[in-house]
FIDRENRO-277673 format. One record per residue (C-alpha): residue in three letters; z, y, x; residue number from 1. Coordinates in nm, 3 decimals, m for minus. Each point is the difference from the previous one (the first is absolute). Last residue first. Layout:
BEGIN
<sevo = ala w = Z v = Y u = X fivo = NUM>
...
***
This chain:
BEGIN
<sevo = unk w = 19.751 v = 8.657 u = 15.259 fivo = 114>
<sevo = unk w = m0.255 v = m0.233 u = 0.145 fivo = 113>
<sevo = unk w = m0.255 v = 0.175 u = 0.215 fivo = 112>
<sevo = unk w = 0.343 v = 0.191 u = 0.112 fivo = 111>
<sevo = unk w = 0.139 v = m0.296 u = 0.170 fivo = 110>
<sevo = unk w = m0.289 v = 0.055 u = 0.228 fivo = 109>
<sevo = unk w = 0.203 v = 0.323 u = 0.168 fivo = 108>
<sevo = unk w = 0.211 v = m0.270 u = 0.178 fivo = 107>
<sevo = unk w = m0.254 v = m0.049 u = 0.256 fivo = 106>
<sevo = unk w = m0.007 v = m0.282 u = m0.021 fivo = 105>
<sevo = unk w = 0.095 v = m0.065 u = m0.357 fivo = 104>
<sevo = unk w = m0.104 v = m0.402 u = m0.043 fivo = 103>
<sevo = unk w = m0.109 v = 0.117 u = m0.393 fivo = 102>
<sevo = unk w = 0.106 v = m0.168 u = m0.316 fivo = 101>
<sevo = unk w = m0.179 v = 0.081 u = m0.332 fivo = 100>
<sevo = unk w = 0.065 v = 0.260 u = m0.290 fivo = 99>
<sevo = unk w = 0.286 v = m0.147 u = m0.203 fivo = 98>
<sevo = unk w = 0.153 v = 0.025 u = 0.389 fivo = 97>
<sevo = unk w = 0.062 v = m0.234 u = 0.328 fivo = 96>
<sevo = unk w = 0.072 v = 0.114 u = 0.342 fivo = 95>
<sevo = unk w = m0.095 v = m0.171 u = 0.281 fivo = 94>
<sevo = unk w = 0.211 v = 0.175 u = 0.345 fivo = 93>
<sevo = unk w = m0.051 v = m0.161 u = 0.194 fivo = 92>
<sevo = unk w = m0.229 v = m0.269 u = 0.181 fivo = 91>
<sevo = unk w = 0.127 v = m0.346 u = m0.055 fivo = 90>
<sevo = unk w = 0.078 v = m0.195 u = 0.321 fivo = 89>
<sevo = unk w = 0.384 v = 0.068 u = 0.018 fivo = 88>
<sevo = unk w = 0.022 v = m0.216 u = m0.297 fivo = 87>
<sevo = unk w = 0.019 v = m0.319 u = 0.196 fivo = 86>
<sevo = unk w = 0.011 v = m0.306 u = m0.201 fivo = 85>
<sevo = unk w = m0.169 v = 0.189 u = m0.315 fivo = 84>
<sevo = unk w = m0.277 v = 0.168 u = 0.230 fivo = 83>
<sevo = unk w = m0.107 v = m0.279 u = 0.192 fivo = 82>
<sevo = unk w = m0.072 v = m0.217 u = m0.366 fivo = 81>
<sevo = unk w = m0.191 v = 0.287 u = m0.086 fivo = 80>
<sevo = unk w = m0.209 v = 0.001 u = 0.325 fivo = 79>
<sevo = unk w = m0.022 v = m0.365 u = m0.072 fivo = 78>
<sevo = unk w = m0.105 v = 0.018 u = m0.352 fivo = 77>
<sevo = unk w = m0.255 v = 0.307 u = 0.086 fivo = 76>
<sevo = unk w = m0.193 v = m0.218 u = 0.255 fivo = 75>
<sevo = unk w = 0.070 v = 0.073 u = 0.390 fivo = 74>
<sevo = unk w = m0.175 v = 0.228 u = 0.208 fivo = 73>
<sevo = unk w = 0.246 v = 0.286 u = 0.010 fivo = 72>
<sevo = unk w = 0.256 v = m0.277 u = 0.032 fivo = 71>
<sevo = unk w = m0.132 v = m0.148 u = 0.288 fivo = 70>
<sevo = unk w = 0.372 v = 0.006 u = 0.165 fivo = 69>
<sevo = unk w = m0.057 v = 0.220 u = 0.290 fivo = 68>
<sevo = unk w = m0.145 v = 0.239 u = m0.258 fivo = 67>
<sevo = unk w = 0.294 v = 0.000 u = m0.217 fivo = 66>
<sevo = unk w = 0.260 v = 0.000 u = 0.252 fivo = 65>
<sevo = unk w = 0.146 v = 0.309 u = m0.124 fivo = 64>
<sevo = unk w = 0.126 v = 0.346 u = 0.119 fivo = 63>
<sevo = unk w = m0.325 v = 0.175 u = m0.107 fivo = 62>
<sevo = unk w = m0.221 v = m0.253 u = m0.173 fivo = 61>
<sevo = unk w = 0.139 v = 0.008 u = m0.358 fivo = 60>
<sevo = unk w = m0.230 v = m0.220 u = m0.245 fivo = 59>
<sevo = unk w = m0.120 v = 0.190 u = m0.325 fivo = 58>
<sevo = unk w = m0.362 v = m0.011 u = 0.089 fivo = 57>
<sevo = unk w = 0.046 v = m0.384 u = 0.074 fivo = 56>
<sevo = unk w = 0.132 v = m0.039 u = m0.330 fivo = 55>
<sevo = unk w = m0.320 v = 0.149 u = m0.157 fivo = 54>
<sevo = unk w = m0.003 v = 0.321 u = m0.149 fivo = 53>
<sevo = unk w = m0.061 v = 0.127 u = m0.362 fivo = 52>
<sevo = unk w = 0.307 v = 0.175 u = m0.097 fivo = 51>
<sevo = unk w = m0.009 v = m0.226 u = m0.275 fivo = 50>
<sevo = unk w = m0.084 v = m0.331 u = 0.193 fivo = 49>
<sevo = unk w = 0.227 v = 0.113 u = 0.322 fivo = 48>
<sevo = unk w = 0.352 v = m0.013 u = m0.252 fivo = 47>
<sevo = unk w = m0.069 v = m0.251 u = m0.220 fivo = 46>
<sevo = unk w = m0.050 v = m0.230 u = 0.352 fivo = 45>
<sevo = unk w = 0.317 v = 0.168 u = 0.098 fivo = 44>
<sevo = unk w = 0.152 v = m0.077 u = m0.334 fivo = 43>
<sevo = unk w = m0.107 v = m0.401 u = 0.039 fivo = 42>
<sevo = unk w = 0.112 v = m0.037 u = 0.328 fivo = 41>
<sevo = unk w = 0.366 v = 0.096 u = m0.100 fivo = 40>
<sevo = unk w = 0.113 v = 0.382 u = 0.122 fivo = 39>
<sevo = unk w = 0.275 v = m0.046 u = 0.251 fivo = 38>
<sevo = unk w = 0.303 v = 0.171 u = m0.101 fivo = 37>
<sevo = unk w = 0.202 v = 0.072 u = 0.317 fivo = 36>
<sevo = unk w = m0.294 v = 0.130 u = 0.223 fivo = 35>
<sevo = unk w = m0.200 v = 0.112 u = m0.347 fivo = 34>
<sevo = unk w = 0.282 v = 0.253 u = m0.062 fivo = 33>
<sevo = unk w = m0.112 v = 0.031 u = m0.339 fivo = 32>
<sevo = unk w = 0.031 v = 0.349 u = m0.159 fivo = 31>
<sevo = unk w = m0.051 v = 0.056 u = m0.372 fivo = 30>
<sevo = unk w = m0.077 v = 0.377 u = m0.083 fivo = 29>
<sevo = unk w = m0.050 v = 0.171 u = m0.298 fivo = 28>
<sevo = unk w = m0.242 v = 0.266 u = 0.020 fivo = 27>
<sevo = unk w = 0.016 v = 0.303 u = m0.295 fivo = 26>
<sevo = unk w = m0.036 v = 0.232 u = 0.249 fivo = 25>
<sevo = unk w = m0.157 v = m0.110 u = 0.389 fivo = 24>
<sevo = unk w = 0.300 v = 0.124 u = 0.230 fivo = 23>
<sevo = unk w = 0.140 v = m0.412 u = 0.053 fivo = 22>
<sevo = unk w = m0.293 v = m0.089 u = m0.016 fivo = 21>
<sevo = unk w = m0.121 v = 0.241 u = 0.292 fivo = 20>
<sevo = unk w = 0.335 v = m0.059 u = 0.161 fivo = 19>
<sevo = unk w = m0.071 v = m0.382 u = 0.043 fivo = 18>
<sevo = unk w = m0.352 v = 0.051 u = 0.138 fivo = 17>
<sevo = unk w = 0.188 v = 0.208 u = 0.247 fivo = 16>
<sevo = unk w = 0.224 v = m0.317 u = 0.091 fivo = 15>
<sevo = unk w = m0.271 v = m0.245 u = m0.028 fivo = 14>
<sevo = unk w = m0.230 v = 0.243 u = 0.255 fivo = 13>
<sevo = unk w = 0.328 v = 0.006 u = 0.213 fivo = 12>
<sevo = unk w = 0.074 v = m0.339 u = 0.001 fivo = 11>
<sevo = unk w = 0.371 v = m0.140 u = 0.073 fivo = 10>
<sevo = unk w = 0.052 v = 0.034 u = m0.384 fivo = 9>
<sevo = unk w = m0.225 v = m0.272 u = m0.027 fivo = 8>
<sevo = unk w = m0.162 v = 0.055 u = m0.349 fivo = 7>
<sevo = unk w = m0.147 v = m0.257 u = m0.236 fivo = 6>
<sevo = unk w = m0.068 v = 0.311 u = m0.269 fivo = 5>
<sevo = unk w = 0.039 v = m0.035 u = m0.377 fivo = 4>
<sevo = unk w = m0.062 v = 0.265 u = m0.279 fivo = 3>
<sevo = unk w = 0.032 v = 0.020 u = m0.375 fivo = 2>
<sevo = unk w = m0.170 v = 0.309 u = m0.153 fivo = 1>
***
């Protein structure tokens, strides 16, 4: 099975969602640094539509300026649009699977998809 987190290696839930991939037999994993790589508007909208969230759901509060921006009010294309120019305000880790893509906080929801 083909695996891909957007990890921050900074993040401790990424990082230990990280090692459960990493563990999981038969897993092979594709990490994206999503701080360096930016995922495109389109993939993140991908992304939320199969692991059946909104954009707003998969908005990073803590640390941001999400909230003070309107963002967790805003339309999908503009939350989107947020999260390409500054990446810090997607939620991580998202991994992706054959199975479905799961926001894994807490990490153990990477399991639902393994």
């Amino acid at each position: 099975m083909k695996a891909t987190i957007w990890h921050n290696p900074a993040c401790g839930t990424s990082r230990k969602t990280l090692a459960i991939l990493a563990d999981a037999p038969g897993v092979e994993v594709t990490v994206v640094e999503y701080l360096k790589t930016p995922p495109t508007a389109d993939k993140l909208a991908q992304l939320y539509r199969d692991a059946e969230m909104t954009p707003q759901a998969g908005l990073r509060l803590r640390g941001t300026d999400a909230a003070e921006r309107g963002l967790t009010e805003a339309d999908a294309a503009t939350v989107l649009a947020a999260m390409v120019a500054g990446p810090a305000l997607i939620e991580r880790p998202l991994v992706e699977t054959d199975r479905g893509v799961r926001l894994c906080r807490p990490q153990d929801r990477v399991f639902e998809i393994l």
